[in-house]
N, CA, C and O atoms as a GROMACS GRO file, in nm:
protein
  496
    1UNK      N    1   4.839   8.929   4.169
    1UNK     CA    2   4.972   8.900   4.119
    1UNK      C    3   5.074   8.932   4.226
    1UNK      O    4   5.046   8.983   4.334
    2UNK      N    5   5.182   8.902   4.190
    2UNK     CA    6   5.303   8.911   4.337
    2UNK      C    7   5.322   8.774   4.394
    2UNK      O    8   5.271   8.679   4.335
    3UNK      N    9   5.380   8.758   4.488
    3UNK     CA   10   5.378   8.678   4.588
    3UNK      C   11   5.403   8.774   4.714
    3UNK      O   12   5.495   8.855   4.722
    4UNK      N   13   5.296   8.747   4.819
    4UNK     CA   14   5.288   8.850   4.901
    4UNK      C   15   5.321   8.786   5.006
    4UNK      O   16   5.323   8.854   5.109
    5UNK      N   17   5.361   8.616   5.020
    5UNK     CA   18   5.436   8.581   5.133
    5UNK      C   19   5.613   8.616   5.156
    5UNK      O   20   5.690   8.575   5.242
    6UNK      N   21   5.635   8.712   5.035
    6UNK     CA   22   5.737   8.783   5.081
    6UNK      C   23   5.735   8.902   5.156
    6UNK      O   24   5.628   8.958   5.182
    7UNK      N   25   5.841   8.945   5.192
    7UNK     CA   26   5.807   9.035   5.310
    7UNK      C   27   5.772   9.187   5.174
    7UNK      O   28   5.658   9.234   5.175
    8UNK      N   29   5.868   9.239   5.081
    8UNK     CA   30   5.905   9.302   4.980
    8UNK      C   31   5.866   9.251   4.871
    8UNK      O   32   5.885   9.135   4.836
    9UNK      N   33   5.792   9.358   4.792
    9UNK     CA   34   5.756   9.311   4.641
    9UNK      C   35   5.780   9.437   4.595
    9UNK      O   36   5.800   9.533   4.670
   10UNK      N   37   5.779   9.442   4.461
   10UNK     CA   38   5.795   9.578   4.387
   10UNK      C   39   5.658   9.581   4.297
   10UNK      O   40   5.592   9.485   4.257
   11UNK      N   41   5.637   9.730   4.278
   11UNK     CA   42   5.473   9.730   4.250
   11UNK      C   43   5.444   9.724   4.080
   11UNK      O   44   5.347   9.767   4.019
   12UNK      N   45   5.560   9.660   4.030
   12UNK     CA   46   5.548   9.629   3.900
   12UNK      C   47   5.528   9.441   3.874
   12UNK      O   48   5.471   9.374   3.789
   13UNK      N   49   5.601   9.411   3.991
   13UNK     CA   50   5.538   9.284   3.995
   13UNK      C   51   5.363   9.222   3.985
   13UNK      O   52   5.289   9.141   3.930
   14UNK      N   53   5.370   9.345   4.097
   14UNK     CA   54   5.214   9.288   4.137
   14UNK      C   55   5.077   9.312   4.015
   14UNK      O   56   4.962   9.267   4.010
   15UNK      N   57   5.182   9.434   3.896
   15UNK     CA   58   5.043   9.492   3.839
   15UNK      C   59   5.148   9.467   3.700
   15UNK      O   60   5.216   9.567   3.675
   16UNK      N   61   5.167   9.370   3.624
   16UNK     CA   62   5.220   9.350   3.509
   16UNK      C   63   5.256   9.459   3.416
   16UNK      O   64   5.363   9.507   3.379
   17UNK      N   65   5.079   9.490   3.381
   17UNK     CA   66   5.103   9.609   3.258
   17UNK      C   67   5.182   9.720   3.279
   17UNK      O   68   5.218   9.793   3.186
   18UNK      N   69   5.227   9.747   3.456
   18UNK     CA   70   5.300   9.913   3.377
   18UNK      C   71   5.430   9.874   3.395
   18UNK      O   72   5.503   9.790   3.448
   19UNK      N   73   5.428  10.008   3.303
   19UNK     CA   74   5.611   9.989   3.283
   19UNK      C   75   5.694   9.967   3.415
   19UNK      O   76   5.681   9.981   3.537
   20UNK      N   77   5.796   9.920   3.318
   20UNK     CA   78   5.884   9.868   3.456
   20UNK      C   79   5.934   9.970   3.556
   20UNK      O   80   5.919   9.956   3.678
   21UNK      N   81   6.019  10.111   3.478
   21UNK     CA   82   6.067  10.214   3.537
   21UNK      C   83   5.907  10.316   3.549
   21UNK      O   84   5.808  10.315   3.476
   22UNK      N   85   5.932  10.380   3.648
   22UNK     CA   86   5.979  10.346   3.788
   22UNK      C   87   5.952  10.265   3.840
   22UNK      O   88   6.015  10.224   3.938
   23UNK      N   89   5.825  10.199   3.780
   23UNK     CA   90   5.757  10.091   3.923
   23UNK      C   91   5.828   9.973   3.984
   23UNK      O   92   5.792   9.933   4.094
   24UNK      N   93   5.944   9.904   3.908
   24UNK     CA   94   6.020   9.859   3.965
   24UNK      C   95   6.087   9.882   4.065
   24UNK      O   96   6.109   9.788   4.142
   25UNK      N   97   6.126   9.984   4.088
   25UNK     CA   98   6.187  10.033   4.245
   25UNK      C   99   6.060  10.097   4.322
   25UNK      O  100   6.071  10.185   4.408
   26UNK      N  101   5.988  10.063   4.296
   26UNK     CA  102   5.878  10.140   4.420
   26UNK      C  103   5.816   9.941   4.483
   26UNK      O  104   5.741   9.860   4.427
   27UNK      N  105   5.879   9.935   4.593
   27UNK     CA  106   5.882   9.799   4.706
   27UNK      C  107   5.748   9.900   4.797
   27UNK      O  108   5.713  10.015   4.821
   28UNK      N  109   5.707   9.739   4.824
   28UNK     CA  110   5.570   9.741   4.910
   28UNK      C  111   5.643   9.626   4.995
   28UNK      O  112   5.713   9.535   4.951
   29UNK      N  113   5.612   9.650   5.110
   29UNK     CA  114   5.621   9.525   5.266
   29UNK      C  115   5.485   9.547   5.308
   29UNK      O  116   5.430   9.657   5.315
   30UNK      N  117   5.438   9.442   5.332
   30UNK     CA  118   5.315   9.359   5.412
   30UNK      C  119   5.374   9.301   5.523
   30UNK      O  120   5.475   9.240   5.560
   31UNK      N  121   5.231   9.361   5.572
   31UNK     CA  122   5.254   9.274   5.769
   31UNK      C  123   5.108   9.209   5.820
   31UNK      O  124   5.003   9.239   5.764
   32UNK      N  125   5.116   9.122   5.924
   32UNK     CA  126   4.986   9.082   5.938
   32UNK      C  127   5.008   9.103   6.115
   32UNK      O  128   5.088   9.053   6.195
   33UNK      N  129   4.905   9.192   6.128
   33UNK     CA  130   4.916   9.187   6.309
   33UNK      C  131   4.766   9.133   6.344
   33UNK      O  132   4.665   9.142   6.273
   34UNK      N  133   4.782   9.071   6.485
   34UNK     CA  134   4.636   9.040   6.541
   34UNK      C  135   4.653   9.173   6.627
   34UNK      O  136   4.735   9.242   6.687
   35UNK      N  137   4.535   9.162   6.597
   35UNK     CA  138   4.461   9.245   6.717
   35UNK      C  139   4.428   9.200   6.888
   35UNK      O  140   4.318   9.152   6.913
   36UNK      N  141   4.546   9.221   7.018
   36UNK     CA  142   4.555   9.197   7.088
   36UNK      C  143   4.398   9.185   7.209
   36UNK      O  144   4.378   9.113   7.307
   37UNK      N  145   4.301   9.303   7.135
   37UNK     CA  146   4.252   9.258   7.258
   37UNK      C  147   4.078   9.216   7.180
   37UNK      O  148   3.967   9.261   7.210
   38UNK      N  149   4.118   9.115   7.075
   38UNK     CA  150   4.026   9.098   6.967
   38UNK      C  151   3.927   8.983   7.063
   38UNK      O  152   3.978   8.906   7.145
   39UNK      N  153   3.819   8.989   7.042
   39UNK     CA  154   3.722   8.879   7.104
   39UNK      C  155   3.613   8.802   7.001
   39UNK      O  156   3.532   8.854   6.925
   40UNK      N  157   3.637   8.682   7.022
   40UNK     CA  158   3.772   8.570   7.068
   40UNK      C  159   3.892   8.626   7.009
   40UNK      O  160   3.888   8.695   6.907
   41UNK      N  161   4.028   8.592   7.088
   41UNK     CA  162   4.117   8.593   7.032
   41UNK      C  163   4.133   8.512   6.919
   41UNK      O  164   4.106   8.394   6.896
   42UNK      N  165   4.201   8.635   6.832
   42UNK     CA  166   4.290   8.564   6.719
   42UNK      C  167   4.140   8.571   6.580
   42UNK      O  168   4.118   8.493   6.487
   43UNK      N  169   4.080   8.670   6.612
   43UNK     CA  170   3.935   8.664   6.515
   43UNK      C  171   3.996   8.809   6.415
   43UNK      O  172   3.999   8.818   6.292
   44UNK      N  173   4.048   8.927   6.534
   44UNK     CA  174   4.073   9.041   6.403
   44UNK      C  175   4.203   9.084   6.410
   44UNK      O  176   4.260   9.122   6.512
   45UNK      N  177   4.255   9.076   6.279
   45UNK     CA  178   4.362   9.117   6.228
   45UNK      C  179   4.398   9.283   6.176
   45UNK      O  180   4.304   9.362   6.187
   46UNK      N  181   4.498   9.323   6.135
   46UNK     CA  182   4.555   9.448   6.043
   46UNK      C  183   4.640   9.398   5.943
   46UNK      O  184   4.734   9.320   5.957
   47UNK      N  185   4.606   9.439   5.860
   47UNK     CA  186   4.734   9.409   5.741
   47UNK      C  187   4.784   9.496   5.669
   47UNK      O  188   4.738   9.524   5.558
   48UNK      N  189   4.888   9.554   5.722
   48UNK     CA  190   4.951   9.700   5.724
   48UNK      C  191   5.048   9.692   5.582
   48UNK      O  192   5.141   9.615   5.559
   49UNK      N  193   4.991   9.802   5.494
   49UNK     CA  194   5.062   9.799   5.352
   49UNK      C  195   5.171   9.896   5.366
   49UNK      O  196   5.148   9.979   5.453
   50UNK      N  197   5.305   9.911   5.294
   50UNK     CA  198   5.430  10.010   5.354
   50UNK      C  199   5.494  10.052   5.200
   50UNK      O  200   5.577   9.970   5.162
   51UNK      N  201   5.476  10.131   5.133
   51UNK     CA  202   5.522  10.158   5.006
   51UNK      C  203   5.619  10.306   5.006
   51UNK      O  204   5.627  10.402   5.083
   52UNK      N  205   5.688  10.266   4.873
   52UNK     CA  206   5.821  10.347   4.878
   52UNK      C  207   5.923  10.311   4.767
   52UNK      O  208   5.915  10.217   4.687
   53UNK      N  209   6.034  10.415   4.777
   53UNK     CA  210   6.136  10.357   4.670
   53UNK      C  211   6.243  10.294   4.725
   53UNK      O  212   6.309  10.346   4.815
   54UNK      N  213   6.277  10.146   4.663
   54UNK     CA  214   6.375  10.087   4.730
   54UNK      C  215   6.302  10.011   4.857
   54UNK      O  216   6.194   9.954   4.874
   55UNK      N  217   6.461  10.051   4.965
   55UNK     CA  218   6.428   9.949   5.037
   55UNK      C  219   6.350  10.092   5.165
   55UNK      O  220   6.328  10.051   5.279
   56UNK      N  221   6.322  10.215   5.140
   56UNK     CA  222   6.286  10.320   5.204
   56UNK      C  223   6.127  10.300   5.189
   56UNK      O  224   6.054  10.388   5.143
   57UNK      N  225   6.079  10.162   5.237
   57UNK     CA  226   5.898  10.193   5.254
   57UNK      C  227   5.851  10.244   5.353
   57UNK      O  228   5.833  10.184   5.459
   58UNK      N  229   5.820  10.388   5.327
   58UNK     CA  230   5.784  10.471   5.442
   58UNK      C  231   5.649  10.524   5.467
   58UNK      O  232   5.616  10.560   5.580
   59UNK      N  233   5.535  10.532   5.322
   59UNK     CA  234   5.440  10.552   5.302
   59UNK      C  235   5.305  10.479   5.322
   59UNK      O  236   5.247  10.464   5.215
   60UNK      N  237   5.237  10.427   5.433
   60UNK     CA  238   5.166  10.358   5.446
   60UNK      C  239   5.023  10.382   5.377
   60UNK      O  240   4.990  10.500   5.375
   61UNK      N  241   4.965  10.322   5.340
   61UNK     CA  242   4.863  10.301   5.156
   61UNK      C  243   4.811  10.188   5.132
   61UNK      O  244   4.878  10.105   5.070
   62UNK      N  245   4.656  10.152   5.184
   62UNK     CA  246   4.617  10.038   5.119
   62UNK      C  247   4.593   9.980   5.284
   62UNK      O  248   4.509   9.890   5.292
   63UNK      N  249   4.635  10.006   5.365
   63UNK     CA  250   4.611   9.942   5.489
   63UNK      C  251   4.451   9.876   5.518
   63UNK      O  252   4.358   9.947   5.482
   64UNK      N  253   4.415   9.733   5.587
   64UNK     CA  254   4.345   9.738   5.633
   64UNK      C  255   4.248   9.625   5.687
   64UNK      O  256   4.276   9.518   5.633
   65UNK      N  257   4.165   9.617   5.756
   65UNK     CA  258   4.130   9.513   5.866
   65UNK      C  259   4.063   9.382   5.857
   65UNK      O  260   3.965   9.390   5.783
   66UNK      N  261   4.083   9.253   5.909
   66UNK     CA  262   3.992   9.125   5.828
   66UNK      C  263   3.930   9.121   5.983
   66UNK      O  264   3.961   9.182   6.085
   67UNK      N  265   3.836   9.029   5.955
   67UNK     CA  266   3.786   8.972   6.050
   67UNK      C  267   3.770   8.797   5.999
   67UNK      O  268   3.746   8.762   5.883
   68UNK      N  269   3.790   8.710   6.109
   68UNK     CA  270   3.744   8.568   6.064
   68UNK      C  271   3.583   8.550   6.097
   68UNK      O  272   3.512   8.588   6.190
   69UNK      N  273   3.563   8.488   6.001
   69UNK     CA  274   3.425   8.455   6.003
   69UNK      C  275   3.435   8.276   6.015
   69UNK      O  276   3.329   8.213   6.016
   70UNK      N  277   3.563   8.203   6.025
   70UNK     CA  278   3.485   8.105   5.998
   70UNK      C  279   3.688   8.004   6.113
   70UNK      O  280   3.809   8.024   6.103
   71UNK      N  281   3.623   7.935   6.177
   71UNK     CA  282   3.734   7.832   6.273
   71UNK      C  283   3.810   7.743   6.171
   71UNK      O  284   3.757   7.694   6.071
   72UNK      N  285   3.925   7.730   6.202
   72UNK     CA  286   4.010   7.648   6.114
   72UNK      C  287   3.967   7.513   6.104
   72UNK      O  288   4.053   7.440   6.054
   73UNK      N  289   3.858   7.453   6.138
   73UNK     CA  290   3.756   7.333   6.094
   73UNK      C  291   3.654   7.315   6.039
   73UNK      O  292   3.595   7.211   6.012
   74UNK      N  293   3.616   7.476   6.012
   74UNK     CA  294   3.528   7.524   5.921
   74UNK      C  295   3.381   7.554   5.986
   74UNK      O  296   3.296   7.619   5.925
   75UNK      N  297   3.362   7.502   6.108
   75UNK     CA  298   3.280   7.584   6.146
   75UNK      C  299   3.216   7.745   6.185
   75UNK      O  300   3.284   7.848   6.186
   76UNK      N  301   3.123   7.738   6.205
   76UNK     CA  302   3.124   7.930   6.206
   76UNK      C  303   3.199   8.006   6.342
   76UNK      O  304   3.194   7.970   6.460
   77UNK      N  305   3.262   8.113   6.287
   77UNK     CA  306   3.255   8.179   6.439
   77UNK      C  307   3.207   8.338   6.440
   77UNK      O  308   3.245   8.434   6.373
   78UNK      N  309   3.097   8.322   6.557
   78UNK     CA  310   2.988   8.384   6.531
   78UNK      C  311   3.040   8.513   6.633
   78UNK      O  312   3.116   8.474   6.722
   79UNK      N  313   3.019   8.615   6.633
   79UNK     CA  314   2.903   8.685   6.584
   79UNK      C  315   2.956   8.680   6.422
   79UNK      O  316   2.884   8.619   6.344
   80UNK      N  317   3.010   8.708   6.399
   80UNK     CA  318   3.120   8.727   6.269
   80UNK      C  319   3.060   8.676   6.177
   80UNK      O  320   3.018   8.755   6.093
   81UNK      N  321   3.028   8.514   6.152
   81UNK     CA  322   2.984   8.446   6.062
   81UNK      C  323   2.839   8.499   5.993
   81UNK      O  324   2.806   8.519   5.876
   82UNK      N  325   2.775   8.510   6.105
   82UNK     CA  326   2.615   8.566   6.083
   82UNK      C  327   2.623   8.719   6.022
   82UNK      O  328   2.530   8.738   5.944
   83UNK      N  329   2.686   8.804   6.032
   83UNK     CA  330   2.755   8.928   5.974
   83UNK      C  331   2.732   8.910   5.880
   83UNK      O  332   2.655   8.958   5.797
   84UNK      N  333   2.804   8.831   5.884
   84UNK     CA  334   2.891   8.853   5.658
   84UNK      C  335   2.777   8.812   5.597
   84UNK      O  336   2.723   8.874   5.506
   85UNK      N  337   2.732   8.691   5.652
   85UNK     CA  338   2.573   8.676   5.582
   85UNK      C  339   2.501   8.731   5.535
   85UNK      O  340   2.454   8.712   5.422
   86UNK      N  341   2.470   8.830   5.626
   86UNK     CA  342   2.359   8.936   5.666
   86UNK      C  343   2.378   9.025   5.550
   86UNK      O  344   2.298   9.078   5.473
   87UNK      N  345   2.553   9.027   5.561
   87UNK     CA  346   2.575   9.158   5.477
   87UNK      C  347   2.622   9.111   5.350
   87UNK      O  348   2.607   9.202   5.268
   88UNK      N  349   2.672   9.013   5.299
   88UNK     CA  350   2.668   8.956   5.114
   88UNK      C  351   2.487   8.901   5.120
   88UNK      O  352   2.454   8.978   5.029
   89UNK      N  353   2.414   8.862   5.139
   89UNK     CA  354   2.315   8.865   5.138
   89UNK      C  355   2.272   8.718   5.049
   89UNK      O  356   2.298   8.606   5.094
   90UNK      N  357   2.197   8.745   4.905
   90UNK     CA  358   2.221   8.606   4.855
   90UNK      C  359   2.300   8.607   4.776
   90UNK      O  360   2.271   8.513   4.702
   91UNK      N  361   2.411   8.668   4.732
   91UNK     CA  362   2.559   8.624   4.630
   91UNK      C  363   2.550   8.480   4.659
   91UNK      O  364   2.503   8.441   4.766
   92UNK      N  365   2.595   8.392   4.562
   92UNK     CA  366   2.653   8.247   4.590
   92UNK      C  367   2.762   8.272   4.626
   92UNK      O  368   2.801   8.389   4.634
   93UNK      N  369   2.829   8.178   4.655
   93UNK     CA  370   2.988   8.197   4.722
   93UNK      C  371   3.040   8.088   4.796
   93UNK      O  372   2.952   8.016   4.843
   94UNK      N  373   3.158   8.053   4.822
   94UNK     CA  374   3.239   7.951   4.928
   94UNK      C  375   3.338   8.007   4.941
   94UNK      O  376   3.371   8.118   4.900
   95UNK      N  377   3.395   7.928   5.005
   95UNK     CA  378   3.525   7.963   5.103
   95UNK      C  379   3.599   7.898   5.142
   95UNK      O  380   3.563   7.827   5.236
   96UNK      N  381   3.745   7.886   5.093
   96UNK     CA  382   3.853   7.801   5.159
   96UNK      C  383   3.878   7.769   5.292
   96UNK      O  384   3.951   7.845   5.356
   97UNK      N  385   3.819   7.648   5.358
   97UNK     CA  386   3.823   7.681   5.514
   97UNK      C  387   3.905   7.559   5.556
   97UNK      O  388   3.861   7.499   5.654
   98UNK      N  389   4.019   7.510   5.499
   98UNK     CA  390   4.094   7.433   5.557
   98UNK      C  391   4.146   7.348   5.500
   98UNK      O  392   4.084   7.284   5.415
   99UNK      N  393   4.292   7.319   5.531
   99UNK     CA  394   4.376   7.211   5.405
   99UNK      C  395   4.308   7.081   5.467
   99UNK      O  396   4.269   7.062   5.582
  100UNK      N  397   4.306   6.978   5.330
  100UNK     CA  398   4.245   6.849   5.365
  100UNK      C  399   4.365   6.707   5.345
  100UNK      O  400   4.340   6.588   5.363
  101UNK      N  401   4.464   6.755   5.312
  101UNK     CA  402   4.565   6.648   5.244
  101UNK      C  403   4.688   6.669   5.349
  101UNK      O  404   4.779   6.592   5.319
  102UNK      N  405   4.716   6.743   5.453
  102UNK     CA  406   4.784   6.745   5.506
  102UNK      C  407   4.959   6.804   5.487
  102UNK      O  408   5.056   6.792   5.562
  103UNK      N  409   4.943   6.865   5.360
  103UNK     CA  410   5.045   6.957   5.256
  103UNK      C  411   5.029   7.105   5.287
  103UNK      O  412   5.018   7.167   5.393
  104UNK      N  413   5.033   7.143   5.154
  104UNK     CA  414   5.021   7.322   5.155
  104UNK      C  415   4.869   7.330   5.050
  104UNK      O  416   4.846   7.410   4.960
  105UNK      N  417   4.786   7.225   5.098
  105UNK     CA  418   4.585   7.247   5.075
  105UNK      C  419   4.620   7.257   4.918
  105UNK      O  420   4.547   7.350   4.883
  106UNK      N  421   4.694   7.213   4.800
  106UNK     CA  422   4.686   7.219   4.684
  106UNK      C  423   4.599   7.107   4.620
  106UNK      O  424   4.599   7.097   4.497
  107UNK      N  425   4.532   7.031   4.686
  107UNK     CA  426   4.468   6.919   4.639
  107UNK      C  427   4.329   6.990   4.592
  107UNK      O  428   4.263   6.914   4.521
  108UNK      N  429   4.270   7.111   4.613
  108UNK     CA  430   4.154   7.194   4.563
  108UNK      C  431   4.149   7.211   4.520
  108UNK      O  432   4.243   7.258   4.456
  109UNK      N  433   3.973   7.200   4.457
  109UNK     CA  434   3.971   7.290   4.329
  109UNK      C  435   3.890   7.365   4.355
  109UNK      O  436   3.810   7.342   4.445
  110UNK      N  437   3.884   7.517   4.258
  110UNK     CA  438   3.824   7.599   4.275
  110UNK      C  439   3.692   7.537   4.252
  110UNK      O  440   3.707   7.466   4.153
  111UNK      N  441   3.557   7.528   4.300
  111UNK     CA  442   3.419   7.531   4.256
  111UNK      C  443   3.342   7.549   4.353
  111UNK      O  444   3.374   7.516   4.467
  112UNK      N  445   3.208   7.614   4.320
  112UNK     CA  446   3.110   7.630   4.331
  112UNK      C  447   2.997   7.580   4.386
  112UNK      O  448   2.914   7.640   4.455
  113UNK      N  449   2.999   7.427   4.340
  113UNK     CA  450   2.931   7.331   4.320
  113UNK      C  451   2.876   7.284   4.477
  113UNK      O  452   2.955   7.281   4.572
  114UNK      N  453   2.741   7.252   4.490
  114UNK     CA  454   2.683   7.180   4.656
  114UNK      C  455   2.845   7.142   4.719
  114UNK      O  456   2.894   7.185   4.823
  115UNK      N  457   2.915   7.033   4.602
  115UNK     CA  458   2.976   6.882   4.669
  115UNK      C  459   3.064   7.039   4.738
  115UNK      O  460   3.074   7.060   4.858
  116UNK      N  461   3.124   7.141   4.616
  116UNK     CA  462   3.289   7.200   4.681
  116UNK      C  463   3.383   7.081   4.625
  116UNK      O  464   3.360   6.963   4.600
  117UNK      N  465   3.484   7.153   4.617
  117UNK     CA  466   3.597   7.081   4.616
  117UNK      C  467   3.662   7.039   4.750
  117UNK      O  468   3.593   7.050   4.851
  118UNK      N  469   3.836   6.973   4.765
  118UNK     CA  470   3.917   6.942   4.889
  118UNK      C  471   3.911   7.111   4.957
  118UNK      O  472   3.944   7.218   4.906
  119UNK      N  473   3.847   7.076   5.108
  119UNK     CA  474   3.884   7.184   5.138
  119UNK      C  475   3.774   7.350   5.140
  119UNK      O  476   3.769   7.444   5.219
  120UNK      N  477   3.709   7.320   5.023
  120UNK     CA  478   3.592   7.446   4.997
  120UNK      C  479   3.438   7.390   5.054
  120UNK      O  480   3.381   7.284   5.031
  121UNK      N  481   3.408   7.479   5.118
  121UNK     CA  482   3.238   7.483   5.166
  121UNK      C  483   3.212   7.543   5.071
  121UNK      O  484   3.305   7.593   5.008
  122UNK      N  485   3.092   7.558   5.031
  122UNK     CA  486   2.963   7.658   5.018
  122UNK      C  487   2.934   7.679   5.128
  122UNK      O  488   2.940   7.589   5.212
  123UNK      N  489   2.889   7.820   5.163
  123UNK     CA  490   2.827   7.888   5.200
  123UNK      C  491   2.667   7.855   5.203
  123UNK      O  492   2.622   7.824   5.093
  124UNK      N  493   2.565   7.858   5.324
  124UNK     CA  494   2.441   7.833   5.288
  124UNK      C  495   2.350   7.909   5.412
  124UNK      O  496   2.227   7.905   5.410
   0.00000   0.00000   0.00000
């Protein structure tokens, strides 16, 4: 819940059920940094969480690291890809690996299925 392509959310947004006071004034900012000396570039990220009251987010909470497993054409990028494998093991699963309509990728649907929807692999 939230929309976290804002920079600021308040942590009553993100979690409905609790009450509003206080959690309404307790703001979270999200950041997304690459990791400069990541190999290949542009594979690992930080996504630094900043919580607090108001506009005072001083408490960092929740922080923490992605790696890409997969090229914005959907092929693998390895070592990475073979990883995650290794390590979800046989879960089923797919993965959003790229808009197909040339928009903001809303032409998808969530599934499962061999075919996938616009946009979704399976995993295999």
């Amino acid at each position: 819940h939230g929309d976290l392509s804002k920079y600021a959310v308040d942590f009553a947004q993100m979690i409905p059920f609790l009450p509003e006071f206080p959690f309404k004034y307790i703001q979270g900012q999200f950041d997304m940094e690459a990791f400069a000396d990541s190999s290949p570039k542009g594979s690992h990220f930080y996504r630094r969480c900043k919580w607090g009251p108001g506009s005072c987010s001083c408490l960092e909470f929740g922080n923490y690291e992605l790696v890409k497993v997969l090229n914005g054409d959907g092929s693998p990028l390895e070592p990475y890809y073979s990883e995650f494998l290794e390590y979800m093991g046989d879960v089923p699963m797919f993965v959003w690996s790229g808009f197909t309509n040339g928009t903001n990728g809303t032409s998808g649907t969530n599934s499962s299925s061999s075919t996938g929807g616009a946009g979704f692999q399976p995993v295999t």
